[in-house]
Wavefront OBJ file of the C-alpha trace (Angstrom):
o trace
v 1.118 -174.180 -102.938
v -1.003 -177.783 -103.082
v 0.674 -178.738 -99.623
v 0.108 -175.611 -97.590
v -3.641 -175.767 -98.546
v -3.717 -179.239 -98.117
v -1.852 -179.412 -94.778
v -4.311 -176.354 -94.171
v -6.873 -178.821 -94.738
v -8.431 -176.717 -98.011
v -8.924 -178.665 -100.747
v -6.526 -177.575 -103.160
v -6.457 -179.069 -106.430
v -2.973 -178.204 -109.037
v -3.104 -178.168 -113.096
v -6.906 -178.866 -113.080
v -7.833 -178.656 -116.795
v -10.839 -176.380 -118.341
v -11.920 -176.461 -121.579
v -10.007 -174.114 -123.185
v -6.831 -174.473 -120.770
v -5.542 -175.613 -117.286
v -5.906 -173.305 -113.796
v -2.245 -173.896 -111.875
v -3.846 -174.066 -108.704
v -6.957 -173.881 -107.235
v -8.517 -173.468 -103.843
v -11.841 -174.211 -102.827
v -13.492 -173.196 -99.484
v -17.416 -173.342 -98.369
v -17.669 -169.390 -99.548
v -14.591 -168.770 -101.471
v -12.703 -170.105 -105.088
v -9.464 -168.832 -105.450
v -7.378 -169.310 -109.173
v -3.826 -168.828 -108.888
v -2.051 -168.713 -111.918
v 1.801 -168.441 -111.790
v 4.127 -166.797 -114.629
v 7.836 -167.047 -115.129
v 9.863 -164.114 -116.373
v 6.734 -162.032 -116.539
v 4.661 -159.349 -114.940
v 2.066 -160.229 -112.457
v -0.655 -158.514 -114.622
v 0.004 -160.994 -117.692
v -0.579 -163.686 -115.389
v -3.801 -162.167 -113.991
v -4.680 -161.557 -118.118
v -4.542 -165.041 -118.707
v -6.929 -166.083 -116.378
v -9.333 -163.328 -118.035
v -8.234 -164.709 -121.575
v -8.598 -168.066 -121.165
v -11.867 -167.823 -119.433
v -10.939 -170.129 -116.752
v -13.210 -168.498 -114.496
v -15.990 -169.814 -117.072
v -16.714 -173.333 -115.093
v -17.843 -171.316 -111.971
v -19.822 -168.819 -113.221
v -22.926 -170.473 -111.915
v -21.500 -171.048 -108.265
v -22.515 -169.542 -105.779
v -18.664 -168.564 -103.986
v -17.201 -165.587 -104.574
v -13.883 -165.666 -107.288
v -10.665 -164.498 -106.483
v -8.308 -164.640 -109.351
v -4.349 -164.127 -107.912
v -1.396 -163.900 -110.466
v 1.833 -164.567 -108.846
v 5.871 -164.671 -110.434
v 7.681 -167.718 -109.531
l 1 2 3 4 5 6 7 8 9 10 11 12 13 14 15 16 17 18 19 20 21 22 23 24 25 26 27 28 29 30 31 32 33 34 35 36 37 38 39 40 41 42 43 44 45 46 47 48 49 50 51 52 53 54 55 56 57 58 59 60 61 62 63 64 65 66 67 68 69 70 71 72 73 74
């Protein structure tokens, strides 16, 4: 995921750490943050949960982008 945003030149940053827990990826354009967060052997709603649960949406609350959170199975 980092190198198709990067080579998309979006700056994409991996396993950036909050302070309750890390984000897996994240992608940052001039109107947009998008948090991926990618399970294994699980649904795609647990991994959308776990954003919610481990409010890792809580260091952009006062930015001004819109938030996409995407949960994906690897």
């Amino acid at each position: 995921m980092y190198l198709v945003f990067t080579l998309l030149s979006q700056f994409a940053e991996c396993e950036r750490h909050t302070f309750m827990w890390r984000i897996d990826c994240m992608v940052e354009t001039d109107k947009f943050i998008y948090l991926f967060e990618f399970k294994r052997d699980m649904a795609v709603d647990e991994a959308l949960n776990h954003i919610v649960d481990k409010s890792n949406t809580f260091p952009f609350v006062a930015n001004h982008r819109k938030i996409y959170k995407i949960g994906g199975i690897i």
